[in-house]
C-alpha positions in Angstrom: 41.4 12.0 -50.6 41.7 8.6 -51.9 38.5 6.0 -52.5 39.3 3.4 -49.9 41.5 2.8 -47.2 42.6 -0.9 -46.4 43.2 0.2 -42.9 44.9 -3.5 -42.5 47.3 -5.7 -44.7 50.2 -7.8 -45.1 51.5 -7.1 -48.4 55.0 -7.3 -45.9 54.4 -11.1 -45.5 55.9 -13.7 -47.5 52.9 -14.4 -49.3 53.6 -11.3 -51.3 57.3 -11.5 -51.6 57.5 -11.6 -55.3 54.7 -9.3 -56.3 54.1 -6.8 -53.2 55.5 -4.0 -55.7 52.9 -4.8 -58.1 50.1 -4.9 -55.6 50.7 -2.1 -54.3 50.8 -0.6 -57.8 47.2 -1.5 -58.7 45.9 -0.7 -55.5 47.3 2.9 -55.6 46.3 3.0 -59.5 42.4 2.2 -57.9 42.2 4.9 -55.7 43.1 2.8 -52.4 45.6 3.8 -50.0 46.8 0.6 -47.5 48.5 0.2 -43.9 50.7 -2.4 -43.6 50.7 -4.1 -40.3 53.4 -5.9 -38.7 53.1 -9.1 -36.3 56.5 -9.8 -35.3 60.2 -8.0 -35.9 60.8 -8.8 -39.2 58.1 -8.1 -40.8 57.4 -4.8 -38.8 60.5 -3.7 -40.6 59.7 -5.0 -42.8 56.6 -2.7 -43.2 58.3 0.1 -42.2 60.8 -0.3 -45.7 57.6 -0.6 -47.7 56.5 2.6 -46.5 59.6 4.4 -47.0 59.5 3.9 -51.1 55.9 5.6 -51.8 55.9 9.1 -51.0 52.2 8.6 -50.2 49.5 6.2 -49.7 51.6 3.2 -48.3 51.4 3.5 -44.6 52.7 0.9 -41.7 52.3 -0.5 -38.2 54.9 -1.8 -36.0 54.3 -4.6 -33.2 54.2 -8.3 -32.1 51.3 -10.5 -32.5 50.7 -12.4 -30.1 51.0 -16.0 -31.3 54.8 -15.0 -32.1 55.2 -15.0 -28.4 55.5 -19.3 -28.8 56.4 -21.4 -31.0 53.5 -23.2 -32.2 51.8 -24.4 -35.4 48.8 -21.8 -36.6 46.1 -23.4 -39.1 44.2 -20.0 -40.7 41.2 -20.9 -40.8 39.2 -19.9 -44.4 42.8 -18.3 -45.1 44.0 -21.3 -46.7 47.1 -20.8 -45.0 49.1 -22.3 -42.0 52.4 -21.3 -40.1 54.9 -22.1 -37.5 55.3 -19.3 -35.6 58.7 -18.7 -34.3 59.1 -17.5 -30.5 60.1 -13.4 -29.9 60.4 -11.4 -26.8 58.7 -7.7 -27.0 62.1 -5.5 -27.6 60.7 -2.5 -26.7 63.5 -0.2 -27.7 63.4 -2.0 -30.9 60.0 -1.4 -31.1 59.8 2.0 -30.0 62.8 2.9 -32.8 61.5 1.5 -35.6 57.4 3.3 -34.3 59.3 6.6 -34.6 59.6 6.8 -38.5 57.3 9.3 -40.2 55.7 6.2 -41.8 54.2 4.7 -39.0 50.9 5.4 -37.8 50.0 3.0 -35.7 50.9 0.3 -32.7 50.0 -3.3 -33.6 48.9 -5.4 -34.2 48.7 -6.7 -31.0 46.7 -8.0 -28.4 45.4 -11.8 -26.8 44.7 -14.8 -28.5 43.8 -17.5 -26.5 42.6 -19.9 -29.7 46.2 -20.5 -30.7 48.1 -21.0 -27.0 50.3 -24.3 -27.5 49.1 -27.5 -25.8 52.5 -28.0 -24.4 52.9 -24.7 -22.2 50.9 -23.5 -19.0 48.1 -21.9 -19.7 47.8 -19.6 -16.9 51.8 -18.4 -18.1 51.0 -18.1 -21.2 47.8 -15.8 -20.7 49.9 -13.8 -18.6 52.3 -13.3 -20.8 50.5 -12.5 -23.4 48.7 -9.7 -21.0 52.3 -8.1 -20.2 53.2 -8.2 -23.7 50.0 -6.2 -24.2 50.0 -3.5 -21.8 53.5 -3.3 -23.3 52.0 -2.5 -26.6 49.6 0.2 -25.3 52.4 2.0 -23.1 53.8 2.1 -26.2 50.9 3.7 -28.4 50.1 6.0 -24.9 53.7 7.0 -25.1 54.4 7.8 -28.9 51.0 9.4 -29.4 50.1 6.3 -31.5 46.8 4.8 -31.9 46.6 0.5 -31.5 45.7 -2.1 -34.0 44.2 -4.7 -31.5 44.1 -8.5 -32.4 41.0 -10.3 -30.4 40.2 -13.8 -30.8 38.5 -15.8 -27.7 39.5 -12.6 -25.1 37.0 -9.8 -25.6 36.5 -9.8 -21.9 40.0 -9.4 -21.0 40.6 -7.0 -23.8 38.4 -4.9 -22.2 39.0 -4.8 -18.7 42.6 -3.9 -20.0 41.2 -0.9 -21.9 39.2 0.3 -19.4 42.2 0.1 -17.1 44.3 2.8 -19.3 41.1 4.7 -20.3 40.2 4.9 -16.5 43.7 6.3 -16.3 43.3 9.0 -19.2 46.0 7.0 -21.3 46.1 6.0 -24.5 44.7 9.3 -25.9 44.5 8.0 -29.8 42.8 5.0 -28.5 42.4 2.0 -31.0 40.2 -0.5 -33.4 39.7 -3.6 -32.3 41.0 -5.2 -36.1 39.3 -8.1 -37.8 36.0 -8.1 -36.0 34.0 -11.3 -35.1 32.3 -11.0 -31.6 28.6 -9.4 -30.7 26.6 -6.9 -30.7 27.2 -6.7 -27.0 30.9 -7.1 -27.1 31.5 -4.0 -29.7 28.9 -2.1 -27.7 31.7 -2.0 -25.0 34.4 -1.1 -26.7 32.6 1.3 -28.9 31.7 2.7 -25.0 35.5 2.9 -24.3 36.3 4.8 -27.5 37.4 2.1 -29.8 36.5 1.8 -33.5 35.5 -1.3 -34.9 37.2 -3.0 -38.5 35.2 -5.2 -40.2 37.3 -8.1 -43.4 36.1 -9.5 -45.6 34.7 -12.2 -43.0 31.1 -10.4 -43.0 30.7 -11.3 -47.0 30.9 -15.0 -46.6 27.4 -16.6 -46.3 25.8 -18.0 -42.9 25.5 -21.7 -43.0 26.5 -24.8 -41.7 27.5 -24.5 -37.6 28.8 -21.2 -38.3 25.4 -19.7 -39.3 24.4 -18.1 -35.5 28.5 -16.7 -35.4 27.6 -15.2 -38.7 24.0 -13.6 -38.4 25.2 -12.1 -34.8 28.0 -10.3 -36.9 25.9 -9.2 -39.9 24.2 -7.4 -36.8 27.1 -6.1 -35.6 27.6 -4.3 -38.6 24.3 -3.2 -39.1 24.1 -1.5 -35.6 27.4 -0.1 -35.9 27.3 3.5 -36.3 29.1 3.9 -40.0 31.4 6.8 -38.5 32.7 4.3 -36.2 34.1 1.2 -38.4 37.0 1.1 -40.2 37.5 -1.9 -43.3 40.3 -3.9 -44.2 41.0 -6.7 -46.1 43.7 -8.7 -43.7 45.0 -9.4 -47.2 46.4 -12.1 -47.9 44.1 -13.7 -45.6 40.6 -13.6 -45.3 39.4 -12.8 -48.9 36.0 -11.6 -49.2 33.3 -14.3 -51.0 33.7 -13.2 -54.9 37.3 -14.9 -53.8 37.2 -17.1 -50.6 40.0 -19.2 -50.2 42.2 -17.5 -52.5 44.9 -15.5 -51.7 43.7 -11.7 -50.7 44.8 -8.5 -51.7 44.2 -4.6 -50.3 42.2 -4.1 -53.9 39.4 -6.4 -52.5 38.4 -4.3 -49.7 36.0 -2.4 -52.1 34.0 -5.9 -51.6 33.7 -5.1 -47.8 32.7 -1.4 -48.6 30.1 -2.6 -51.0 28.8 -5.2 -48.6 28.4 -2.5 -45.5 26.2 -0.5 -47.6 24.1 -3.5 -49.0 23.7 -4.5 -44.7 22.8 -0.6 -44.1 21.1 -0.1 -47.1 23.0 3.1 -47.5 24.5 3.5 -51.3 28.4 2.6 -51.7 29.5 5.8 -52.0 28.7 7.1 -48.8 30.2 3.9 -47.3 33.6 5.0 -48.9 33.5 8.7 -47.8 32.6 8.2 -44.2 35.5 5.2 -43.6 38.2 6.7 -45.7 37.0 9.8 -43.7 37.8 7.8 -40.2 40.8 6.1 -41.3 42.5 9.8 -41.7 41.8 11.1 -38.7 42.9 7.8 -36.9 45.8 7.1 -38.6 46.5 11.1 -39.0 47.2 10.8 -42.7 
């Protein structure tokens, strides 16, 4: 069993296209194991290629974020990073092709943003799609036995109403994480309800202060109430890089910094930490 599981990168972005081999190298060398996560159709493939040359360790998603659903200009924040996001239709054969390699484990990531919907559409069309595009996702993961890497920002509400929907329905079996976690207490209590796991970046290491101090303490308690069988960590690499490296580019070897943090917020040693997530990230993933 390995040390750590980055339950979610993007060593198949651009941001590693000269030294993804490498990376994944060192990670491997340290014990970690990493899914890669698609957002889009290229770079699901992407992931899936990756995969394909490590016989194990190197694991992949397939799906379509939804900010690729418009074109529109995303600023990252404390990513240092910004894109223009080109415009896709869900292809669901293409989607549901590509899911069936032995490589892939999961759905995703995909889900509702709201933050990032472009000024110049309707905003009642574009939550709508955004909710199709969704529940596409999840017939998906209900149909191919998968589990669902679920992107949340500004929609917890409607994220869950959705779930309870398909849970209501006894689908989606291997149920999901919500990835990248940044709402309450009260919020993950709800999903945590519905059979979710929650995934916690290196987000929770960056210190609360400034207007983003109340955000940041109601997290910290999110991860201290969170039962420790129940979160996964990633690193969202190369985004999101935990404090020792904020605003750097990040990588899957970092997510030892959100392991280490969890236990310091717990006050449980690292160790156990390690076990019980890598534990979790097995079973989910079924690796």
């Amino acid at each position: 069993m390995p040390k750590l599981i980055d339950t979610h990168s993007h060593v198949n972005f651009n941001s590693f296209k000269d030294d993804w081999n490498q990376t994944l190298s060192n990670t491997l060398d340290s014990d970690i194991w990493v899914i890669n996560v698609g957002s889009q159709a290229s770079t699901s493939k992407r992931a899936v290629e990756i995969a394909n040359k490590y016989n194990e360790g190197i694991y992949a998603s397939v799906g379509l974020h939804p900010t690729h659903l418009f074109e529109t200009h995303v600023d990252i924040e404390e990513a240092s990073a910004n894109f223009t996001s080109r415009k896709e239709d869900f292809d669901i054969n293409f989607y549901k092709k590509l899911a069936q390699d032995k490589k892939v484990v999961a759905i995703g990531e995909m889900g509702l943003d709201y933050h990032f919907l472009p000024e110049n559409i309707n905003k009642e069309e574009g939550v709508a799609k955004q909710k199709l595009v969704f529940r596409q996702g999840l017939d998906l993961a209900d149909e191919l036995n998968l589990p669902i890497i679920i992107h949340s920002r500004d929609t917890h509400d409607d994220i869950q109403t959705i779930l309870k929907e398909y849970k209501d329905a006894n689908k989606l079996k291997r149920c999901g994480v919500i990835h990248c976690y940044t709402g309450t207490w009260e919020e993950a209590k709800k999903y945590l309800e519905l059979g979710f796991l929650i995934s916690f970046t290196g987000i929770i290491t960056f210190e609360p202060k400034g207007k983003n101090k109340e955000k940041q303490e109601a997290l910290l308690e999110v991860v201290k109430n969170t039962p420790l069988d129940k979160i996964m960590i990633e690193t969202d690499a190369p985004y999101l890089a935990p404090a020792p490296y904020r605003g750097k580019k990040n990588e899957p070897l970092y997510v030892r910094y959100v392991a280490e943090f969890i236990a310091k917020i717990k006050n449980i040693n690292f160790e156990e930490v390690a076990n019980t997530t890598t534990k979790t990230a097995k079973s989910f993933f079924n690796i």
